[in-house]
Backbone as CSV, one residue per row, in Angstrom:
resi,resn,N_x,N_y,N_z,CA_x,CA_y,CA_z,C_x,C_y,C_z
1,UNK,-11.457,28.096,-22.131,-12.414,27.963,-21.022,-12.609,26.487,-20.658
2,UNK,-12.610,25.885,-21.768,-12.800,24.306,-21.590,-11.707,23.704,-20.607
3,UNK,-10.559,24.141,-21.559,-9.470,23.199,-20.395,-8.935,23.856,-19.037
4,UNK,-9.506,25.348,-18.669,-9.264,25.448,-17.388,-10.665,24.691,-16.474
5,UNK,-11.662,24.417,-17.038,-12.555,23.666,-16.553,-12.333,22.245,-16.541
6,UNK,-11.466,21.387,-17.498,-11.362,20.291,-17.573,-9.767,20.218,-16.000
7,UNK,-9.368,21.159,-16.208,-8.014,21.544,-15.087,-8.613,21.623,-13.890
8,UNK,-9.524,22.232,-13.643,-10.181,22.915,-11.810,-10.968,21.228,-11.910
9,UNK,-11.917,20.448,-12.893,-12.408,19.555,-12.403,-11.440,18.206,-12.230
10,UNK,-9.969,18.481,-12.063,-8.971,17.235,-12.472,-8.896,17.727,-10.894
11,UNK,-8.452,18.601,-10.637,-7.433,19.177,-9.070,-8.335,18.727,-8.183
12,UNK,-9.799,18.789,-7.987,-10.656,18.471,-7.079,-10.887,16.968,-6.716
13,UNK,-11.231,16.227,-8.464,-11.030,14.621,-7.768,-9.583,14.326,-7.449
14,UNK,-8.581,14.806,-7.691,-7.619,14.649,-7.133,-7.407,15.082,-5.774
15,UNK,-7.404,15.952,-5.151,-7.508,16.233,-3.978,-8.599,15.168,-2.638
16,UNK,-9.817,15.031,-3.678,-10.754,14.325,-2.796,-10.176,12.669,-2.644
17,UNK,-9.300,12.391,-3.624,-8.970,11.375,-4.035,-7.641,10.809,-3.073
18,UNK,-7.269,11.439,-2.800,-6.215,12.014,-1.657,-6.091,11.793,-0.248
19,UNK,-7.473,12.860,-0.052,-8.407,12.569,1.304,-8.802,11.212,1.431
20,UNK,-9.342,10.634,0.770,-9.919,9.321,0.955,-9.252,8.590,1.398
21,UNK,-7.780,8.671,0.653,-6.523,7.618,0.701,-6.298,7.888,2.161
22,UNK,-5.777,8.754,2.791,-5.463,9.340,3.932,-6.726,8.763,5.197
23,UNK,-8.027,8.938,4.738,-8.763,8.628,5.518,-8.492,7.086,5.921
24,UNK,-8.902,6.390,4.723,-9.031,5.344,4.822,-7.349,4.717,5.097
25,UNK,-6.278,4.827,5.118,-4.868,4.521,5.365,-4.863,4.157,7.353
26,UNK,-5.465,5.218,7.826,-4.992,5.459,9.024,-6.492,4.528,9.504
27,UNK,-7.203,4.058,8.901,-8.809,2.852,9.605,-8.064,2.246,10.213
28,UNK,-8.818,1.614,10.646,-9.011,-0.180,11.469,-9.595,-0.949,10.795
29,UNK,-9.643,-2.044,10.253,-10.434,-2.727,9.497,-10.816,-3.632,10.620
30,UNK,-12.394,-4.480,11.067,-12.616,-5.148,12.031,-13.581,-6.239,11.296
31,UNK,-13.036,-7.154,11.182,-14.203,-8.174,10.754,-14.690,-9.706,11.745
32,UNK,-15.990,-9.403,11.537,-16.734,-10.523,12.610,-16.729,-12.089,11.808
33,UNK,-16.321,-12.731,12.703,-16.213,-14.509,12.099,-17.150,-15.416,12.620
34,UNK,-17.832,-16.114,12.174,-18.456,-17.197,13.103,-17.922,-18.124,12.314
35,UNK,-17.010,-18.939,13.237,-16.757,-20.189,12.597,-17.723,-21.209,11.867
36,UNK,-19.085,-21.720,13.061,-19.735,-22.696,12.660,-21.162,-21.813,12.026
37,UNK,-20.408,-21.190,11.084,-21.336,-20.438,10.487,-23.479,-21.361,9.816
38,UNK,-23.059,-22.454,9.595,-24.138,-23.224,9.811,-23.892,-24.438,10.108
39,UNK,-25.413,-24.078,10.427,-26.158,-25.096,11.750,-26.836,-25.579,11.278
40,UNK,-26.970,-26.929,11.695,-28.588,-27.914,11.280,-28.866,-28.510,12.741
41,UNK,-30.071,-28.382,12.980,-30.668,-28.976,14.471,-31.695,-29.737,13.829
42,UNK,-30.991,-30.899,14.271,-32.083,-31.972,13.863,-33.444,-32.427,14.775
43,UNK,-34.400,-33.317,14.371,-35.283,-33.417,15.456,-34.996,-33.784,16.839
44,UNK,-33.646,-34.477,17.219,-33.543,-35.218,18.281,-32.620,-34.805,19.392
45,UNK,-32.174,-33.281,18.466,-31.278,-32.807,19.172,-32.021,-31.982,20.394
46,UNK,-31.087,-31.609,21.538,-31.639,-30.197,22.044,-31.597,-28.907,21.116
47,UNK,-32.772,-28.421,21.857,-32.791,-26.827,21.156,-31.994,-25.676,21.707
48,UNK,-31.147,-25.985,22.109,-30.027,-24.949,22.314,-28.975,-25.190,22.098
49,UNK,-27.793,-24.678,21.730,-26.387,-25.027,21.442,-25.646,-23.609,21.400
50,UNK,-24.495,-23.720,21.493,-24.017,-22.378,21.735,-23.140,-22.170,20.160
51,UNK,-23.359,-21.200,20.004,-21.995,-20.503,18.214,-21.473,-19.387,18.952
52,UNK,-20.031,-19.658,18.700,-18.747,-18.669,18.621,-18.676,-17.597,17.794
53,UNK,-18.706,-16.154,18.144,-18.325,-14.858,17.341,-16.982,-14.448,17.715
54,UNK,-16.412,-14.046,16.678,-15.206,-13.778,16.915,-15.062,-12.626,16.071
55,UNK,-14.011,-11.566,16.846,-13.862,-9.957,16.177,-12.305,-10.446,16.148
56,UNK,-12.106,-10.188,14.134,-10.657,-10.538,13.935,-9.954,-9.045,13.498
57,UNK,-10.287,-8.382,14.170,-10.075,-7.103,13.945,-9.026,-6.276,15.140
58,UNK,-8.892,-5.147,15.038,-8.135,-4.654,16.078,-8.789,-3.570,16.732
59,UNK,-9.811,-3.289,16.757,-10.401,-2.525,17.193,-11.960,-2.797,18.172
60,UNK,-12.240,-2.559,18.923,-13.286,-3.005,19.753,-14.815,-2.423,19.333
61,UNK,-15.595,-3.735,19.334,-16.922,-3.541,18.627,-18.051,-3.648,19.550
62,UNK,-18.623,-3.260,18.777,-20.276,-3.526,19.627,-21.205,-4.373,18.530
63,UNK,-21.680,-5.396,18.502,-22.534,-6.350,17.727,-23.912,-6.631,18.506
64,UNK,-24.268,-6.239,16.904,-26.142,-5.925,17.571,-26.633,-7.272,16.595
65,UNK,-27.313,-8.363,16.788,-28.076,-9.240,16.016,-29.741,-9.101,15.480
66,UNK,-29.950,-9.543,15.016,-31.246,-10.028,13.893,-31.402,-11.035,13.249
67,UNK,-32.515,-11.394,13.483,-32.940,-13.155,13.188,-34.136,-13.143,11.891
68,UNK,-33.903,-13.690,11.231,-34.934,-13.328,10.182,-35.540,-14.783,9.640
69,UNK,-36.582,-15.120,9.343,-36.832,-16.319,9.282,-37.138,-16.609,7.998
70,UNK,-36.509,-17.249,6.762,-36.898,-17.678,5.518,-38.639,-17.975,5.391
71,UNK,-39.374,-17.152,4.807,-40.583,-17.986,4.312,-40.844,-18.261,2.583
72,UNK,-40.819,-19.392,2.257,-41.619,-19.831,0.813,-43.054,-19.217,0.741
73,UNK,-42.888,-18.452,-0.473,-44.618,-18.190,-0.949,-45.114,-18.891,-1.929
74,UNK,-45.996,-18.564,-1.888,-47.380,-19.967,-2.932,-46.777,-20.152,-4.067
75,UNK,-46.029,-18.854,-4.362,-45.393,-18.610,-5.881,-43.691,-19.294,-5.979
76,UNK,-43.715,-19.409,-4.759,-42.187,-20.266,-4.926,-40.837,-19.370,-4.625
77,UNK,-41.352,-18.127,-4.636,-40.163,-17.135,-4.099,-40.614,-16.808,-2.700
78,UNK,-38.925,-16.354,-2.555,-38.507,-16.442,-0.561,-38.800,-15.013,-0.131
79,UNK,-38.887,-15.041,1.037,-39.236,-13.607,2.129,-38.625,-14.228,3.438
80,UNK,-38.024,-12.737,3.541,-37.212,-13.100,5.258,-37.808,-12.043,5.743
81,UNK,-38.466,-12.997,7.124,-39.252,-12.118,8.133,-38.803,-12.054,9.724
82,UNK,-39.267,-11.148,10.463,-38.443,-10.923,11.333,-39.220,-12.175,12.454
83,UNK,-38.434,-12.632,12.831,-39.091,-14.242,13.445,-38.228,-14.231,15.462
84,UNK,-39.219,-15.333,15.781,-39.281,-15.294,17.309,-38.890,-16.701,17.301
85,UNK,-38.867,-17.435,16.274,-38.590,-18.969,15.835,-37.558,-19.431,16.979
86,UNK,-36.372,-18.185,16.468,-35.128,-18.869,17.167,-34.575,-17.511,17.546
87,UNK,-33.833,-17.838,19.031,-33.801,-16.320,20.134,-32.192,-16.552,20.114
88,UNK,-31.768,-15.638,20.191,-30.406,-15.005,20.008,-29.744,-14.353,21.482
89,UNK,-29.130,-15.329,22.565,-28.914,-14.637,23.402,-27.335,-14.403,23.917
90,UNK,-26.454,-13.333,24.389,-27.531,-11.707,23.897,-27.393,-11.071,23.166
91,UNK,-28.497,-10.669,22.630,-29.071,-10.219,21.115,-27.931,-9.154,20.923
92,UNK,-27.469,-8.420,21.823,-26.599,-7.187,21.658,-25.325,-7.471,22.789
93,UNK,-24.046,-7.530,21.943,-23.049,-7.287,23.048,-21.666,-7.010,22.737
94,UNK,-20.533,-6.841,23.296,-19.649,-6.184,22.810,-18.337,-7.104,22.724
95,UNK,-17.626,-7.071,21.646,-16.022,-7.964,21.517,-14.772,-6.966,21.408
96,UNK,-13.919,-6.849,22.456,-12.531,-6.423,22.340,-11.971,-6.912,20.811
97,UNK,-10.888,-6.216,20.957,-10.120,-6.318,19.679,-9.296,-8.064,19.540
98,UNK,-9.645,-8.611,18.680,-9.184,-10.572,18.887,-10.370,-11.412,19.749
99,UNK,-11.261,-10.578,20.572,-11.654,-11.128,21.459,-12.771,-12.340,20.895
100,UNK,-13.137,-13.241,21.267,-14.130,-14.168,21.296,-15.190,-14.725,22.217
101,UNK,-16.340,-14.449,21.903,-17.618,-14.980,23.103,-17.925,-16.369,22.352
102,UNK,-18.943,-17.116,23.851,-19.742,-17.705,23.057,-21.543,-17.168,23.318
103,UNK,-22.212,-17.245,22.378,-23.506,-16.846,22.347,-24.314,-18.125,22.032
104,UNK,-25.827,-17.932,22.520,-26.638,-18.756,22.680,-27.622,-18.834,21.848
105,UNK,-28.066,-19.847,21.241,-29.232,-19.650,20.155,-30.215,-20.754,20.394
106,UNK,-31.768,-20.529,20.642,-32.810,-21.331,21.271,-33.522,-21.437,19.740
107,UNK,-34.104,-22.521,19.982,-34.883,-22.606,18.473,-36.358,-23.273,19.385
108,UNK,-37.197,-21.927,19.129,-38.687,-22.922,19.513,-39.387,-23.963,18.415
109,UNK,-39.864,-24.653,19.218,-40.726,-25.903,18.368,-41.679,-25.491,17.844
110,UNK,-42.007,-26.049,16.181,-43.347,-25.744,15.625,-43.979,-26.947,15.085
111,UNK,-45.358,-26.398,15.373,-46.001,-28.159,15.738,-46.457,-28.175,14.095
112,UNK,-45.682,-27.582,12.755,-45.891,-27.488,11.321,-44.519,-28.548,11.131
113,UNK,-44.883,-29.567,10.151,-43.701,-31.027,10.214,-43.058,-30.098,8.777
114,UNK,-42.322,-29.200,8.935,-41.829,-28.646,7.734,-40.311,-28.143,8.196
115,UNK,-39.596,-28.061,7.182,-38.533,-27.497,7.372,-38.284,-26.232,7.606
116,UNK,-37.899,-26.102,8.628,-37.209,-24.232,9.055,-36.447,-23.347,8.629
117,UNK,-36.277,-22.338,8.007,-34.771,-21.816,7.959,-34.122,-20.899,8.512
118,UNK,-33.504,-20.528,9.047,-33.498,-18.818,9.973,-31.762,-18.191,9.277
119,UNK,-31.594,-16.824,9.198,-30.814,-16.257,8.902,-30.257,-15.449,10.298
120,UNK,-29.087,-15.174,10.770,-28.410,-14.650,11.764,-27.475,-13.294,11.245
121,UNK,-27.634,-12.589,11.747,-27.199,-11.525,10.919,-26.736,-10.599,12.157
122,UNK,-25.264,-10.913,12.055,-24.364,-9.929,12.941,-23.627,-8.286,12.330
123,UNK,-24.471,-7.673,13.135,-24.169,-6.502,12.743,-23.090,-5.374,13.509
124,UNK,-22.020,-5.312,13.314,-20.505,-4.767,14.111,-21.110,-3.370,14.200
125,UNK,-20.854,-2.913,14.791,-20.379,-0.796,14.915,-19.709,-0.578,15.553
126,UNK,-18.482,0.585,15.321,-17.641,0.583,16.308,-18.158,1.356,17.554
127,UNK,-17.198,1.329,18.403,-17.622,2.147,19.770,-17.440,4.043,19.477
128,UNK,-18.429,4.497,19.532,-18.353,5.294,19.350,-18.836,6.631,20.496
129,UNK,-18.639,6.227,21.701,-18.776,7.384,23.314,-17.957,6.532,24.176
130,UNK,-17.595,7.579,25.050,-16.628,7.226,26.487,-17.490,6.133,26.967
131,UNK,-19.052,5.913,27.346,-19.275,4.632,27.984,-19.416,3.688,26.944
132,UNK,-18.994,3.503,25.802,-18.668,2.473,24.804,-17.250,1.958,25.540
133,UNK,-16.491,2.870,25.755,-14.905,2.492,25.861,-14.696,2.118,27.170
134,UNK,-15.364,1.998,28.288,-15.233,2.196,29.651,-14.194,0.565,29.703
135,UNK,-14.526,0.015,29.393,-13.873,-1.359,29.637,-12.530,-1.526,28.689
136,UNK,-11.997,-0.545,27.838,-11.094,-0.987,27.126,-10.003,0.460,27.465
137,UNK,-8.359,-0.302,26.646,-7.545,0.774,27.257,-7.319,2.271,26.177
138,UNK,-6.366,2.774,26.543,-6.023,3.919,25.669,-5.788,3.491,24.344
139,UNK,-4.829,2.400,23.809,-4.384,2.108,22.726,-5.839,1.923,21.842
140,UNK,-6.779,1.397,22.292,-7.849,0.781,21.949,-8.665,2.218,21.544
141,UNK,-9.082,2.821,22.462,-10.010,4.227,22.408,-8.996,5.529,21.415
142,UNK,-7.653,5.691,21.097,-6.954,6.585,19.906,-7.433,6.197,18.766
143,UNK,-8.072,4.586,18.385,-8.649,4.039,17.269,-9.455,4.706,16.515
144,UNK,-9.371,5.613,15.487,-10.062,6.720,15.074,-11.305,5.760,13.827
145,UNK,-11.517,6.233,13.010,-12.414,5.619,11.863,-11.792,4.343,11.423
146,UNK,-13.053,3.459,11.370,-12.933,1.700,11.556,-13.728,1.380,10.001
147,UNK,-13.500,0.641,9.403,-14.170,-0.341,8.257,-14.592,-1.530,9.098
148,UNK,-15.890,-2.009,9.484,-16.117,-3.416,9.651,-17.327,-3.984,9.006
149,UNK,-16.922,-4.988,9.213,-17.730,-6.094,8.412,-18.210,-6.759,9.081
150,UNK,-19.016,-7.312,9.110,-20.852,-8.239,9.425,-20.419,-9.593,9.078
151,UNK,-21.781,-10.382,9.396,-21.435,-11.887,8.719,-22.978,-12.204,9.277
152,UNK,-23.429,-13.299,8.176,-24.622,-13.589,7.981,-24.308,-15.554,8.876
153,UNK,-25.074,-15.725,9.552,-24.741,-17.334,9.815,-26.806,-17.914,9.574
154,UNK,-26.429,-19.265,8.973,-27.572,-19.988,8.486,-27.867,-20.795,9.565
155,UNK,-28.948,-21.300,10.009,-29.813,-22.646,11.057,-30.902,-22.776,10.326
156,UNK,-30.967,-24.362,10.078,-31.520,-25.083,9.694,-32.224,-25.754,10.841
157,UNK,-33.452,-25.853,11.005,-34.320,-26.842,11.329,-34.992,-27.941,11.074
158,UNK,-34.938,-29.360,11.400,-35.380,-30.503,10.312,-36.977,-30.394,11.187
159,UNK,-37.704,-30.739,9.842,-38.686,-31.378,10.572,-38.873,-32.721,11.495
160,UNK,-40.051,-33.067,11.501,-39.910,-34.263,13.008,-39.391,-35.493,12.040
161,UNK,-40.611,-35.625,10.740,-40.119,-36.776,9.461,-40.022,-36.205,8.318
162,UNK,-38.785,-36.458,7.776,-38.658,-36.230,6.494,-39.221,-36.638,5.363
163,UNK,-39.919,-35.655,4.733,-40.511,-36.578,3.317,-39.730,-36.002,2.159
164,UNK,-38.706,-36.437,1.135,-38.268,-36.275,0.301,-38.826,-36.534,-1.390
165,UNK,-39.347,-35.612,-1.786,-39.837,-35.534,-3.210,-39.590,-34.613,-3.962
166,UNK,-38.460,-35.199,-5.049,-38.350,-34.035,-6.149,-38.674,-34.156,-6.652
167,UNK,-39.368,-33.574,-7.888,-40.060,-34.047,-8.999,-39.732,-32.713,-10.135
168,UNK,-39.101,-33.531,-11.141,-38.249,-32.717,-12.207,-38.718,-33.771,-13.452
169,UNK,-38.721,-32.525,-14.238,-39.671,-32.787,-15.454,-38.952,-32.014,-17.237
170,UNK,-39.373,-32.545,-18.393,-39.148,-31.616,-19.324,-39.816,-30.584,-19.509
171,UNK,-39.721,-29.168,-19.906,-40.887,-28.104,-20.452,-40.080,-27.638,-21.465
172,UNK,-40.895,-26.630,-21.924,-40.246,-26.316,-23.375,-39.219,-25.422,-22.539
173,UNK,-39.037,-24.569,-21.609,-37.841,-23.600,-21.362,-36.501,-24.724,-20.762
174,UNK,-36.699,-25.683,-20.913,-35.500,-26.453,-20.248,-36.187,-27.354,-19.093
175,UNK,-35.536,-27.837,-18.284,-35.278,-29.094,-16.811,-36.159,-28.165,-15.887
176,UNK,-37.135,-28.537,-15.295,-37.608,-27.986,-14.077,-37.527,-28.441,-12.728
177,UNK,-37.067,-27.968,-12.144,-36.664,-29.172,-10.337,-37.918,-28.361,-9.532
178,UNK,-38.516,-29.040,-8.839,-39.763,-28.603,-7.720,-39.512,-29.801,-6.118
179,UNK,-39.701,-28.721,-5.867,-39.546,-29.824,-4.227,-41.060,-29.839,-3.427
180,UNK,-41.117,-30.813,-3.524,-42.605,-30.927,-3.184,-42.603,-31.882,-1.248
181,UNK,-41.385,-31.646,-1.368,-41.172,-32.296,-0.021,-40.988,-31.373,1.145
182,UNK,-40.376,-32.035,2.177,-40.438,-30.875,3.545,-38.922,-30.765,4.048
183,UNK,-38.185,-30.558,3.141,-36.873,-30.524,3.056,-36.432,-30.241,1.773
184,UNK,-34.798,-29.122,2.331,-34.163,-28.614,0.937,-33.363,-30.160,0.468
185,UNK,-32.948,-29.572,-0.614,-32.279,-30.238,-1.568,-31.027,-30.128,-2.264
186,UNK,-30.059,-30.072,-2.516,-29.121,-29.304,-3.208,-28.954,-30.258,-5.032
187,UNK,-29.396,-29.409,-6.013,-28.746,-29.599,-7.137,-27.627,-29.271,-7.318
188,UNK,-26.251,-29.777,-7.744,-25.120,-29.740,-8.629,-24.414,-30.223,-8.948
189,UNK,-23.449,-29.936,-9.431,-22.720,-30.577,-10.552,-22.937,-30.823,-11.851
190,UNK,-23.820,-29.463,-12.322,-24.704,-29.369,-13.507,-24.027,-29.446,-15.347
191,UNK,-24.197,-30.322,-15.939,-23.447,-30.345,-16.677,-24.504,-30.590,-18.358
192,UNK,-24.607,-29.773,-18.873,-25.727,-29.511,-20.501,-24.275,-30.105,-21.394
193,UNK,-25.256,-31.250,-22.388,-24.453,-32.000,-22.850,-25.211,-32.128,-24.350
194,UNK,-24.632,-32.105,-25.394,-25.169,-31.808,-26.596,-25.997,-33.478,-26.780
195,UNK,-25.451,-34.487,-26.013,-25.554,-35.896,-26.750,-26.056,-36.937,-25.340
196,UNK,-26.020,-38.109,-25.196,-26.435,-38.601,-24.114,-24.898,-39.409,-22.997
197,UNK,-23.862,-38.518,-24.138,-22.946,-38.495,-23.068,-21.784,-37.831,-22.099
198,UNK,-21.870,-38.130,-21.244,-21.471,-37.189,-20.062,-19.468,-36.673,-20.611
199,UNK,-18.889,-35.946,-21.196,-17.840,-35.794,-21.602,-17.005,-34.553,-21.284
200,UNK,-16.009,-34.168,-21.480,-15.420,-33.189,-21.829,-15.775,-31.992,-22.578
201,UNK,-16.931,-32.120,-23.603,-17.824,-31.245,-24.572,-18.579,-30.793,-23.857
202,UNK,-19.145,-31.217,-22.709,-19.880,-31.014,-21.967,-20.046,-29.538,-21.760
203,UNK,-20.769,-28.505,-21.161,-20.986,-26.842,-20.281,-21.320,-27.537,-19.423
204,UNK,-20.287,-27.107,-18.412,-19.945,-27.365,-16.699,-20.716,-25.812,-16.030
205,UNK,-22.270,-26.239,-15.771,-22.608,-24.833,-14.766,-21.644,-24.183,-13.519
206,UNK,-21.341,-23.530,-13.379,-20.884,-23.143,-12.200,-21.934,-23.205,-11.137
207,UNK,-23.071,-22.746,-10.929,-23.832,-22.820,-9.842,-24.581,-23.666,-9.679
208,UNK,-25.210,-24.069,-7.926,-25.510,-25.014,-8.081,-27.073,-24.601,-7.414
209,UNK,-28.058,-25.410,-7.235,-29.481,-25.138,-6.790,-30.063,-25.523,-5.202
210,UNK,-30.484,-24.335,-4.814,-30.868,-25.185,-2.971,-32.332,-25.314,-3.357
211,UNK,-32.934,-26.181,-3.544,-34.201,-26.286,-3.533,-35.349,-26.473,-2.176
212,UNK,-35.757,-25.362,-1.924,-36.382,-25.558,0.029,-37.890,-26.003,-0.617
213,UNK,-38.651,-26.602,0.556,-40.005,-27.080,0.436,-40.630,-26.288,-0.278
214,UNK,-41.445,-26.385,-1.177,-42.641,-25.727,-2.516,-41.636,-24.759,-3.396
215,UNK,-40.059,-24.695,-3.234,-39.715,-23.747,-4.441,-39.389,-24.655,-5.576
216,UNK,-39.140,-23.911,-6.790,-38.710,-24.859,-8.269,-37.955,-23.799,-8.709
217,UNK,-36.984,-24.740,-9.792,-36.179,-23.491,-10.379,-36.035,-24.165,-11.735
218,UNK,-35.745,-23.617,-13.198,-35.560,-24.003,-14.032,-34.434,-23.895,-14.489
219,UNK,-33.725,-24.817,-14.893,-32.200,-24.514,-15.938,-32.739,-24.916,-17.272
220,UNK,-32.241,-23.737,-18.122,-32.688,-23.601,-19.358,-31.987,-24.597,-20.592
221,UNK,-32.327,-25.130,-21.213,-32.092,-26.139,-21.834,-32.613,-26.486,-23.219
222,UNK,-31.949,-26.274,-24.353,-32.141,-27.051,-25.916,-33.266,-28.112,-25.961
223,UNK,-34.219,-28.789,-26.564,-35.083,-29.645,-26.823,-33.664,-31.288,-27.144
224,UNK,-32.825,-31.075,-27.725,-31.642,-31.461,-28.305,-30.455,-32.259,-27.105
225,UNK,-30.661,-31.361,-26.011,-29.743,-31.830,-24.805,-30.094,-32.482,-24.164
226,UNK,-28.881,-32.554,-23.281,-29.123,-33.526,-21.852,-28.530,-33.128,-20.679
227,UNK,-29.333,-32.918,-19.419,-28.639,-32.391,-18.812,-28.152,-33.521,-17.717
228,UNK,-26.953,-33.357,-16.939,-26.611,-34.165,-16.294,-26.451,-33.788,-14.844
229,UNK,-26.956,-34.543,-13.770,-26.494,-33.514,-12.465,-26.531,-34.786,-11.295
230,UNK,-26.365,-33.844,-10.187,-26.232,-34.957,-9.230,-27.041,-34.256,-7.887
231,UNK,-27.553,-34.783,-7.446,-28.384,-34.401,-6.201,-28.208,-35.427,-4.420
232,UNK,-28.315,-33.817,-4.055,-28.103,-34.606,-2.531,-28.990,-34.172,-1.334
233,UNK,-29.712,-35.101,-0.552,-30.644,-34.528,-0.160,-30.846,-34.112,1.240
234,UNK,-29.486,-34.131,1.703,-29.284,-33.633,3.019,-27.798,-33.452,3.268
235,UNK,-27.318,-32.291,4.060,-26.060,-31.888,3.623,-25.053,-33.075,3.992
236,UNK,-24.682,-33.893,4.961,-24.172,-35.403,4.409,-24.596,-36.403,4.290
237,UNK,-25.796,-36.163,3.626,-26.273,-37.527,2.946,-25.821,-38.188,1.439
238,UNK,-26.866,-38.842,1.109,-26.038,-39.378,-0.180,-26.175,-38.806,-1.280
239,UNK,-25.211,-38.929,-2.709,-25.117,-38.039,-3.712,-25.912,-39.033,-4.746
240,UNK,-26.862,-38.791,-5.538,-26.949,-39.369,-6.678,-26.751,-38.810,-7.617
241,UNK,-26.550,-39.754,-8.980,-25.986,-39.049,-9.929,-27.610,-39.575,-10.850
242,UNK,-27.701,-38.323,-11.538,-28.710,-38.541,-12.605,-28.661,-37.355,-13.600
243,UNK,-29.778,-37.662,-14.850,-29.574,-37.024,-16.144,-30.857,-37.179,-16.635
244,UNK,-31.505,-36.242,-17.108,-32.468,-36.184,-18.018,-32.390,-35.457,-19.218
């Protein structure tokens, strides 16, 4: 009884297993690109500039957007909210198969001297009714079931003046970084070192830290070590190297 049950439950994922292949063989795969995937608008710039979407796919899409606006809480962890900050125009529209637009992105002014962050979030679906297809040809509309993919693009807003303050400290769980300023930060090149020198013995972190206005993060750390890193406080600004 067992192994005609272990037999009928083999034939079925096999069969479904099958289907899938078949399904998925005959897709379209369509994926959305934004080249200048981030943006920094500084104070002096205009507030409009245009970003390129591009469908590297073969199949014709419809892309719907959403703007979500990073907020810091008291506690130092992030929330993305749905924000009017910065307007997306137009919010909804459609790319042929290769095709490329350019789209418009407005960033309103806030009279808070803090740093901004906004998330862009392109969302593909394929065409799926005759007035989806009205503009495209036959080859295009036989396009049966599609795989596509999205893409998230970052804008940065500087405040009017920058005030830069990190302030990193010992605690007993390790190195604490806090940004007490009105601008992110990037920690890396993180390197925990048994001794006070920077070597080959060294643990090379792989990741590295964005520190935005009021968050902190801790890398955990021996009473015994040293950690070594390098910080930069604007994406081409300058690198310093330091160690505590």
């Amino acid at each position: 009884m067992g192994d005609k049950y272990k037999l009928k439950k083999f034939l079925i994922t096999f069969f479904i297993s099958c289907f899938t292949l078949i399904l998925f063989s005959s897709s379209s795969v369509a994926q959305i690109v934004v080249p200048n995937y981030f943006q920094i608008f500084k104070n002096t710039d205009k507030p409009i500039r245009n970003m390129v979407v591009k469908n590297h796919g073969k199949a014709p899409l419809i892309v719907n957007t959403q703007v979500n606006e990073s907020v810091i809480n008291d506690d130092g962890t992030e929330s993305l909210v749905v924000s009017k900050g910065l307007i997306v125009a137009p919010k909804n529209f459609s790319l042929g198969a290769g095709e490329q637009k350019n789209i418009r992105i407005f960033v309103r002014k806030s009279k808070e001297n803090m740093e901004r962050f906004f998330k862009i979030t392109f969302y593909p679906k394929p065409l799926t009714s005759e007035n989806d297809f009205q503009q495209y040809g036959d080859d295009e509309k036989s396009i049966g079931i599609r795989i596509v993919t999205g893409m998230i693009a970052s804008v940065y807003v500087e405040p009017n003046e920058r005030e830069i303050d990190i302030k990193v400290k010992r605690t007993e769980a390790g190195v604490e970084f806090k940004n007490d300023g009105n601008y992110h930060t990037r920690i890396f090149d993180m390197n925990i070192c048994d001794n006070d020198i920077l070597d080959t013995k060294c643990k090379k972190l792989d990741d590295f830290i964005t520190l935005r206005p009021k968050q902190k993060r801790v890398i955990a750390l021996k009473k015994k070590q040293r950690l070594f890193y390098k910080e930069k406080q604007v994406v081409k600004g300058t690198v310093y190297e330091k160690s505590i």
